[in-house]
C-alpha positions, -999 to +999 in steps of 0.1 A: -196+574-608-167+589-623-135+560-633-114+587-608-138+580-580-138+539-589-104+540-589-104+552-555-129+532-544-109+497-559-077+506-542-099+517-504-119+486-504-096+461-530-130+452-541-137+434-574-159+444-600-174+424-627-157+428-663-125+439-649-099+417-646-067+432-638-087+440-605-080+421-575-109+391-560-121+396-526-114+366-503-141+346-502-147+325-461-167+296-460-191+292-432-171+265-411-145+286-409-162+320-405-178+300-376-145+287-361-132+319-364-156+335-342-159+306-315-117+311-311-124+347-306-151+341-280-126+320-262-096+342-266-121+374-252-133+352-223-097+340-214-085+376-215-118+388-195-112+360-166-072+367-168-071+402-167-102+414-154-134+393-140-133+365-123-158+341-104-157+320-070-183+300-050-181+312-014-176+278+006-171+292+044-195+315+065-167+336+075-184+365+052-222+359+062-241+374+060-227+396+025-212+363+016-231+333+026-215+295+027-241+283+050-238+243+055-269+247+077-288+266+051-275+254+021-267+290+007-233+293-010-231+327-033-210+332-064-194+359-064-176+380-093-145+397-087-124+426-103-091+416-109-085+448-128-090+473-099-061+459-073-036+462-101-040+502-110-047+513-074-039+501-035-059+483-012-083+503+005-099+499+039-132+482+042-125+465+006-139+426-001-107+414-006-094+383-027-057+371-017-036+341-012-038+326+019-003+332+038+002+299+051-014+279+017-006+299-012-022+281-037-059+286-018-072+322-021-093+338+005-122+362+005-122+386+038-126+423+046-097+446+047-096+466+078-060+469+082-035+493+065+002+490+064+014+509+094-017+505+118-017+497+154-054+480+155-075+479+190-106+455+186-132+464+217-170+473+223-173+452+185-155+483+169-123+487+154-099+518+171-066+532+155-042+532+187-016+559+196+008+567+221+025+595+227+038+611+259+034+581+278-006+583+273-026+563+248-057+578+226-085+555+206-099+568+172-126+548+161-125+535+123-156+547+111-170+530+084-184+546+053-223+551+052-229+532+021-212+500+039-229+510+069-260+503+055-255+469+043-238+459+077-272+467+097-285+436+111-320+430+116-329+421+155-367+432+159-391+418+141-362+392+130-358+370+157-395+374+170-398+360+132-376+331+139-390+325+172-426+325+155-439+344+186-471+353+183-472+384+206-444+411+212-452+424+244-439+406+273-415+391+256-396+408+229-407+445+244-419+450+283-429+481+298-449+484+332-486+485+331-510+458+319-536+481+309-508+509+297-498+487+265-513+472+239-508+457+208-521+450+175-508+436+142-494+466+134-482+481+164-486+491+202-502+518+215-490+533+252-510+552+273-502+582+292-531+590+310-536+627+321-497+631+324-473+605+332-439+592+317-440+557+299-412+537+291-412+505+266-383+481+267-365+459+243-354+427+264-358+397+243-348+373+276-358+345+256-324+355+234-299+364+258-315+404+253-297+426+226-260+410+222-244+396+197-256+365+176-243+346+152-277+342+133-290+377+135-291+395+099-306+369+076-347+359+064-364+341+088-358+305+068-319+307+071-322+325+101-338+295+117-314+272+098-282+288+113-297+292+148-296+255+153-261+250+153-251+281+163-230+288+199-241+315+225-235+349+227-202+363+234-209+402+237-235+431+246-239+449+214-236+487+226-243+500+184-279+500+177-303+519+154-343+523+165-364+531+141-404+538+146-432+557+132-447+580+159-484+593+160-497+608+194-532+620+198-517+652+219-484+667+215-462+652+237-442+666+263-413+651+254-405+622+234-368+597+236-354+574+217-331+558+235-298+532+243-290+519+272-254+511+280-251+488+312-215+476+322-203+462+353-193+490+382-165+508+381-178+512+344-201+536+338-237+531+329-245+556+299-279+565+278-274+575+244-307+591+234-325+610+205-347+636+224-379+656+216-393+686+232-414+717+225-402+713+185-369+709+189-347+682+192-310+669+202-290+643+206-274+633+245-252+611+267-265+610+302-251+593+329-282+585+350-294+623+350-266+641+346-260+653+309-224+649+298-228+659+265-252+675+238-255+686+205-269+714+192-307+721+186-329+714+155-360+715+146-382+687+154-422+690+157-442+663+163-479+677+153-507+660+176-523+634+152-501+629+124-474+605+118-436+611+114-405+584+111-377+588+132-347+568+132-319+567+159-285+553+161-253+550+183-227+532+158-193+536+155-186+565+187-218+590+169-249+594+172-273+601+142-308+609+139-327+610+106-366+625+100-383+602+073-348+590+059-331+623+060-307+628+083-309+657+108-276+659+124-245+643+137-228+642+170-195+625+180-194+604+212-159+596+215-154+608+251-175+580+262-171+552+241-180+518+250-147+500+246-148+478+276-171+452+297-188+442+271-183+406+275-212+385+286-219+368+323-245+351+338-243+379+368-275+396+373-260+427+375-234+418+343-234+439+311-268+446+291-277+471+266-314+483+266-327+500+232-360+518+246-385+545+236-398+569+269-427+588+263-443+618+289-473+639+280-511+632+281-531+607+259-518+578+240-492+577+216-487+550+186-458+534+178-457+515+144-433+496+122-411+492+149-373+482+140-344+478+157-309+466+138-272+460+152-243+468+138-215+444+127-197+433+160-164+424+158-147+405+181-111+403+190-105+368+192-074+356+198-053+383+185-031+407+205-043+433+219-025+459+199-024+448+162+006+462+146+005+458+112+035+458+093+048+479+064+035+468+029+010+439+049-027+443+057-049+423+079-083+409+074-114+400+091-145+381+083-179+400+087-193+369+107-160+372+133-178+344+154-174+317+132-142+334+110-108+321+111-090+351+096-063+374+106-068+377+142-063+340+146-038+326+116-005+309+130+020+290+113+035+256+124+069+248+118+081+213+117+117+196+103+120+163+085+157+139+075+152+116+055+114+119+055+110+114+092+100+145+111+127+153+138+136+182+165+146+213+156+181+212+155+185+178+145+217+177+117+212+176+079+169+185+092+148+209+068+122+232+079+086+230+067+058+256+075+023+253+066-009+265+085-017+254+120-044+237+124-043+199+131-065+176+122-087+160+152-078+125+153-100+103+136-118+134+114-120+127+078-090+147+060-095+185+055-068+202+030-080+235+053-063+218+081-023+207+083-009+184+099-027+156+099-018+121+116-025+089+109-015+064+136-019+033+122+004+045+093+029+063+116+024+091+090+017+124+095+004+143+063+014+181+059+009+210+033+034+236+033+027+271+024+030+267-011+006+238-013+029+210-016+017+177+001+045+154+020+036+123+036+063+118+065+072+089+088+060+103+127+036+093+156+011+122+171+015+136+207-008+137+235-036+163+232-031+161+195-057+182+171-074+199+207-097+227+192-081+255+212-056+276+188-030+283+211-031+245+214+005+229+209+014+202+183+029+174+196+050+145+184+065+113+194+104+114+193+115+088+165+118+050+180+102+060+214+066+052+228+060+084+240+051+075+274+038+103+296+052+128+274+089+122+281+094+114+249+075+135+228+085+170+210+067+198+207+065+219+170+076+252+164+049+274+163+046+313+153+018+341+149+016+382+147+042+379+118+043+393+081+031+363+062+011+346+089-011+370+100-009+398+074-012+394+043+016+409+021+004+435-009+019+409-037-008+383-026-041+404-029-052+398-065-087+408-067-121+425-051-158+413-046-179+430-067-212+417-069-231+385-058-245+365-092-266+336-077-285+330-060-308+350-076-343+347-086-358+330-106-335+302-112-327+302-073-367+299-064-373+272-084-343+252-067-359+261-031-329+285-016-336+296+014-323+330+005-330+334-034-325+375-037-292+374-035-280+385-066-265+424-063-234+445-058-213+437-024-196+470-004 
């Protein structure tokens, strides 16, 4: 090498070279600190990496199940990463799993769904969600549909699932009926219907043992945790009206005409609608009947069902559609919204009372097959106890829990507003008093303390405990009302005036309590911080060998 060229390379790399020594020594590191040098690196990158960008939480509630589980009952609590990233370089968008601070207890976050936008007027009915407007002094529903990707996860399992659950050993007759007792028959794999020289057949999903297809709190999970959750779980509360059947079909003729269909019964003067898949003569289409009478098709498309071989179809009402697919591919579309099921779906113990019916009818000659039977529901939500038009206000959004039966989210969040002097709470508009809010929920008398639930009493202290929305706990001089810490949410709180018994409620106040508002209900944009990304554990191996009931968890959440 020339001396030009290690000249070069001296002052580049300040390198030292032996025999030279108006050249400059390289720093030498020891080990130790080479060592500590990298570990406070490490740290600095993971600090930065939770800070700015991922984050991780353990799902306590079941207000997500099933995409996030907090099961008590099945001992299945997820961790969850989050982006904290995302929420800071672009808006909120609906359907997101949101992370926020809880309105009425800033200093807890929350994990919901975001499924209302700044501006919205929200109609919850027939488990959908409807943007409302009114104009000319008449009111118009457009369902919120939701995106196919999320669609998919939010299918919930009914048939073979709760047959599972149930560990029946047979379907027909108890799951599925259909008239005939030498007309169906079962095996392991299937059942087979017979048509005979020409007749129409018709096979029935009732599952009487269940309530029939509504809406349970334990549908959608493996049959361990399924069973876990059904335990404690309440009844129905709804008919279910969005269903997808799924079957493979194999008929020794070519049938006349084959159906997949869902049955819509509401109480009179609603109407009673069929939403069906139908087959005939190679083509197919999709309907709404009303009894007999068509009100509505789509257009024609090809459809053959060759005598002896097998073919997939899929069928599915959801979200004011209908959509059938052919082996997984989908074969067309058609919107429904003219007879949407936004009403009477709330469950009675009339005979005649509300009851959807997923069925198959089959006419022709011979027997047909059906196998790997399916049927799923759709995500139901419920409206709760909030309004019936949800206006949400500018720069706010409003969330929902996937499992709305057992979620305490925005459709049910109120604020309680009570005023201490002196550390004694008082009336409103007692002199010199200070107003405190915090979340509404009292504490049942006698529970053992929940920081998820404000105020709470203690009578043999005369103390009431309460946590304002910023977190802060105050211990403050007062007695509890009557009908203190009822489980009904629109139930009052009530305290004894200061210095009085209380008897028969003369002397007792009532608290100041609010709801529907921007920071009770909706959550403003300055308090969403992050979104679910992906479930870590449980996963499997690790997750196995501890005995989860629900060990595949690990994947990305929509």
């Amino acid at each position: 090498m020339s001396d030009l060229s290690n000249k070069i390379l001296d002052v580049g790399l300040n390198v030292v070279l032996p025999g030279n020594p108006d050249r400059k020594k390289m720093p030498t590191m020891g080990p130790i600190r080479l060592n500590l040098e990298a570990f406070g690196v490490a740290i600095l990158a993971a600090v930065l990496l939770k800070w700015f960008c991922l984050e991780a939480y353990q799902i306590p509630t079941s207000s997500m199940q099933p995409t996030l589980m907090g099961s008590t009952e099945a001992g299945v609590y997820d961790r969850i990463l989050v982006d904290k990233l995302l929420p800071t370089i672009r808006e909120p968008q609906r359907w997101d799993i949101t992370v926020f601070r809880y309105p009425l207890q800033k200093n807890q976050n929350y994990v919901k769904r975001l499924v209302g936008m700044p501006g919205d007027r929200l109609y919850i009915a027939g488990g959908n969600l409807y943007q409302v407007e009114d104009k000319d002094g008449k009111r118009s529903y457009t369902v919120l549909q939701k995106p196919d990707d999320l669609q998919e996860q939010l299918w919930k399992n009914v048939y073979p699932a709760r047959r599972l659950v149930l560990n029946e050993s047979r379907a027909l007759g108890l799951a599925w009926t259909g008239s005939g007792s030498n007309v169906f028959t079962e095996d392991a794999d299937g059942i087979t219907i017979d048509l005979g020289t020409g007749n129409t057949r018709n096979l029935q999903y009732r599952d009487q043992v269940n309530g029939g297809f509504v809406d349970l709190v334990w549908d959608g999970y493996p049959t361990a945790t399924a069973a876990a959750i059904r335990e404690k779980a309440g009844g129905p509360q709804e008919i279910v009206p969005d269903a997808r059947l799924t079957a493979s079909v194999t008929s020794d003729q070519v049938l006349d005409e084959l159906a997949f269909e869902i049955d819509v019964q509401r109480p009179a003067p609603l109407d009673r609608l069929t939403f069906a898949l139908v087959a005939r003569g190679g083509k197919g289409w999709l309907q709404v009947r009303k009894d007999t009478v068509v009100l509505g098709k789509s257009a024609e498309f090809a459809l053959e069902l060759p005598a002896g071989a097998t073919t997939e179809l899929s069928f599915a009402h959801v979200d004011d559609q209908l959509i059938a697919w052919r082996e997984g591919t989908e074969l067309l579309r058609f919107d429904t919204a003219d007879w949407a099921c936004r009403e009477g779906c709330e469950v009675t113990q009339q005979a005649n009372g509300p009851r959807v019916t997923p069925q198959f009818t089959c006419k022709g000659k011979g027997k047909v097959r059906l196998t790997d039977i399916r049927l799923d529901r759709d995500l139901h939500y419920t409206r709760s106890t909030a309004p019936e038009i949800i206006e949400v206000p500018a720069g706010h959004y409003f969330m929902m829990g996937d499992n709305t039966l057992q979620s305490i989210d925005s459709r049910g969040w109120s604020a309680v507003t009570i005023y201490e002097k002196d550390g004694v709470i008082v009336e409103k508009g007692t002199e010199g008093a200070r107003a405190i809010r915090g979340n509404k929920r009292p504490m049942a008398l006698g529970n053992a303390p929940d920081r998820d639930e404000t105020p709470i009493a203690i009578p043999s202290e005369h103390a009431v405990v309460m946590i304002d929305e910023y977190g802060e706990i105050m211990r403050l001089a007062a007695d509890p009302g009557s009908n203190w810490g009822e489980p009904q949410q629109g139930s009052p709180v009530v305290f004894q005036k200061p210095g009085t018994p209380g008897q028969g409620g003369r002397d007792e106040f009532i608290a100041e309590v609010s709801t529907n508002g921007p920071g009770i209900s909706f959550v403003p944009r300055a308090d969403i911080q992050d979104r679910g990304v992906m479930v870590f554990y449980p996963c499997r191996p690790l997750a196995s060998l501890f005995g989860s009931n629900w060990p595949g968890r690990f994947g990305f959440v929509r």
